[in-house]
C-alpha positions, -999 to +999 in steps of 0.1 A: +505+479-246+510+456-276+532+464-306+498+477-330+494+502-308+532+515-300+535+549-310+567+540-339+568+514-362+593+484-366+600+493-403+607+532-389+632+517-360+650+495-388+653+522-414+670+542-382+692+517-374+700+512-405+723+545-407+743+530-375+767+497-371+740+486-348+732+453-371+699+437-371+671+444-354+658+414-334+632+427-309+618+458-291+592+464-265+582+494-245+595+486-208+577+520-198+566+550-209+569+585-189+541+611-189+566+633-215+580+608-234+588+571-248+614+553-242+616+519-266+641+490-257+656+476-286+677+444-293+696+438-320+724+410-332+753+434-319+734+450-286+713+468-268+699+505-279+669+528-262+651+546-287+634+584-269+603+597-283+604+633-280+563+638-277+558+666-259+594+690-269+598+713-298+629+709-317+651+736-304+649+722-268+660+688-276+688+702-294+696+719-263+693+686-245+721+674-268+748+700-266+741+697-228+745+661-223+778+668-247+793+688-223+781+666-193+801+636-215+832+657-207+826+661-170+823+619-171+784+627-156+770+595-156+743+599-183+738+579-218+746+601-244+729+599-278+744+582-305+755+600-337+752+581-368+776+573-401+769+616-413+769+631-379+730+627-376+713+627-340+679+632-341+653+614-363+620+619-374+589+593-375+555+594-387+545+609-353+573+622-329+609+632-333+635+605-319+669+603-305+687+567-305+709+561-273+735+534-257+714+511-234+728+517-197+729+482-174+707+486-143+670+488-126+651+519-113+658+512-075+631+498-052+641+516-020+654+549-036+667+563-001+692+535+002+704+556-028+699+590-018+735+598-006+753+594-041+724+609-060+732+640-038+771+638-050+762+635-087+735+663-085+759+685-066+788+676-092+762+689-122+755+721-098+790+730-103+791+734-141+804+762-148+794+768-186+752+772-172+745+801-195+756+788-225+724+765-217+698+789-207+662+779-207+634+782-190+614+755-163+583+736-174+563+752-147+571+785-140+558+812-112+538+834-138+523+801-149+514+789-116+503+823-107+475+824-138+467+784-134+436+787-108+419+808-133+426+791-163+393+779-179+408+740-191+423+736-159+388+748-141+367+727-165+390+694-160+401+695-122+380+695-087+371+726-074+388+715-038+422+704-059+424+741-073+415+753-041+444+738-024+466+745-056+460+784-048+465+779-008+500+761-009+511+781-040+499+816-017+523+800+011+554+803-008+553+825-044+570+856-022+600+838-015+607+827-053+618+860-062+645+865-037+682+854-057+699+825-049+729+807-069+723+796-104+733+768-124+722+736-146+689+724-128+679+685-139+646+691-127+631+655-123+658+636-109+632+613-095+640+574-089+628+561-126+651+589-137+684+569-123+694+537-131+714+517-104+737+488-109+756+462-083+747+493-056+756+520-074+741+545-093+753+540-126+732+569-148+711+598-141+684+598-173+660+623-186+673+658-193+647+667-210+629+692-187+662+709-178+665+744-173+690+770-154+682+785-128+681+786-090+700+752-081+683+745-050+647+741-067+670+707-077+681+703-044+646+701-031+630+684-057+656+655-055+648+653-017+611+648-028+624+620-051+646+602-022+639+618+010+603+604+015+590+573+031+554+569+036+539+598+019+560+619+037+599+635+044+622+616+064+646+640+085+676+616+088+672+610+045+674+648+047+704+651+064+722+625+051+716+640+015+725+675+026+757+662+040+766+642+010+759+671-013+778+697+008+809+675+007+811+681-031+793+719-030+787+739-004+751+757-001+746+794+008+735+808+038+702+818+016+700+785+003+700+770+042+671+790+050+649+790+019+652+755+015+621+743+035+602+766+013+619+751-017+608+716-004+573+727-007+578+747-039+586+715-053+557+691-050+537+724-055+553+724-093+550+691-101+511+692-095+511+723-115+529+706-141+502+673-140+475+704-144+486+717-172+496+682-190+468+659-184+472+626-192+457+603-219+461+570-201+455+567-161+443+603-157+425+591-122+458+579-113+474+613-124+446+631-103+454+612-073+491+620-071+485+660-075+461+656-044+493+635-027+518+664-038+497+693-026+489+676+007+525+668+011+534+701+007+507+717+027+514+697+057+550+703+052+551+742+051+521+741+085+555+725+105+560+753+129+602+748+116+592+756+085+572+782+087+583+816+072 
């Protein structure tokens, strides 16, 4: 993407930085941009900032976003928080999306994520036991009403293939009875995916991207992680599984309920993220979009037919 067509300006990032002791602005590029937001890297004479482009939240949530990863500063959790400027200001305004600056965290999004899978299961399980959840209530991207209604709504019909929604209703069918039952609660990241950690000298040095958090049942994290870090060709690996389940028991222990539900959970999860890709279409790449809800829904299909996990 070149620099006309990023969605900021380089005169709005340098009146921004202006209000911090950041110094001068030498150079920023966009190193990648997520389907929710942007993320711009920015160099200046005294370091190294990211700038988030809030495009897709309204401002109440990312104000939630902030007192969360405030509290999640005092727990140490491994996550950049934003910077407050010279009069206590976080967020910013541009010409086009709202914008929070934050520290720049050393590291890469790993290229083998299962290597990694093991300490991403002690962090998650060490944000599962948070104690102060409902002071942070709010609700999922995708929910089960939503997913419920989504077959039948008349954008999703007119923009998706007939077999995809087909499928969509078939997996969902498999597992919507089960997401009523209780389970433990807490502080769910909800796309802790492997360009959502940052890992440096073999460790994982930051979890990123709170902005689709939302409290609730704790092991919809638990699987979705596992479809982050747990899968190697197109499919979950049993001895990733157990090694994360392990990991993550050694910090919190999982309920009997959560035990058996989780294969559903597994399948719940690649089942939302292709309802979330269905109800946010992209802009850029949409074939490539359209090609990983057929992988998720497959995934999960084949996944809840195993005669283990059948319920």
């Amino acid at each position: 993407m070149s620099l006309k067509a990023l969605p900021v300006t380089r005169v709005e990032i340098e009146e921004i930085l202006l209000h911090y002791p950041a110094g001068k602005l030498k150079k920023f590029s966009l190193p990648k941009q997520g389907y929710a937001n942007t993320n711009i890297f920015i160099v200046t004479d005294s370091g190294k900032y990211i700038l988030r482009l809030y495009r897709n939240q309204i401002l109440e949530n990312i104000l939630l976003e902030i007192k969360l990863l405030e509290l999640l500063s005092r727990y140490h959790f491994p996550s950049p928080h934003p910077l407050t400027d010279r009069e206590g200001h976080i967020i910013w305004h541009t010409s086009r999306f709202p914008a929070v600056l934050f520290p720049w965290f050393p590291g890469r999004h790993p290229l083998r994520p299962g290597k990694y899978a093991s300490q991403v299961a002690l962090i998650l399980a060490g944000l599962h036991n948070v104690k102060e959840y409902k002071l942070f209530r709010k609700q999922p991207a995708v929910t089960t009403e939503r997913c419920l209604n989504l077959p039948g709504d008349p954008e999703i019909i007119k923009n998706t293939d007939p077999g995809i929604i087909g499928l969509f209703r078939k997996t969902y069918g498999k597992v919507e009875k089960y997401l009523k039952l209780p389970l433990p609660q807490g502080i769910v990241h909800g796309d802790l995916f492997p360009d959502n950690i940052l890992v440096h000298r073999g460790t994982v040095s930051a979890i990123l991207d709170f902005e689709n958090y939302f409290t609730g049942p704790v092991l919809y994290d638990i699987a979705m992680t596992i479809n982050g870090f747990c899968v190697k060709k197109g499919f979950y690996h049993n001895k990733l599984i157990n090694g994360f389940l392990r990991a993550y028991q050694s910090v919190r222990k999982m309920s009997e309920e959560e035990h058996q539900l989780l294969p559903v959970y597994i399948g719940w999860a690649a089942i939302s993220m292709a309802a979330w890709h269905l109800q946010n279409p992209a802009k850029r790449d949409r074939d490539r979009q359209k090609k990983r809800i057929r992988e998720l829904l497959i995934r999960a299909e084949q996944w809840l037919k195993m005669p283990e996990n059948r319920f």
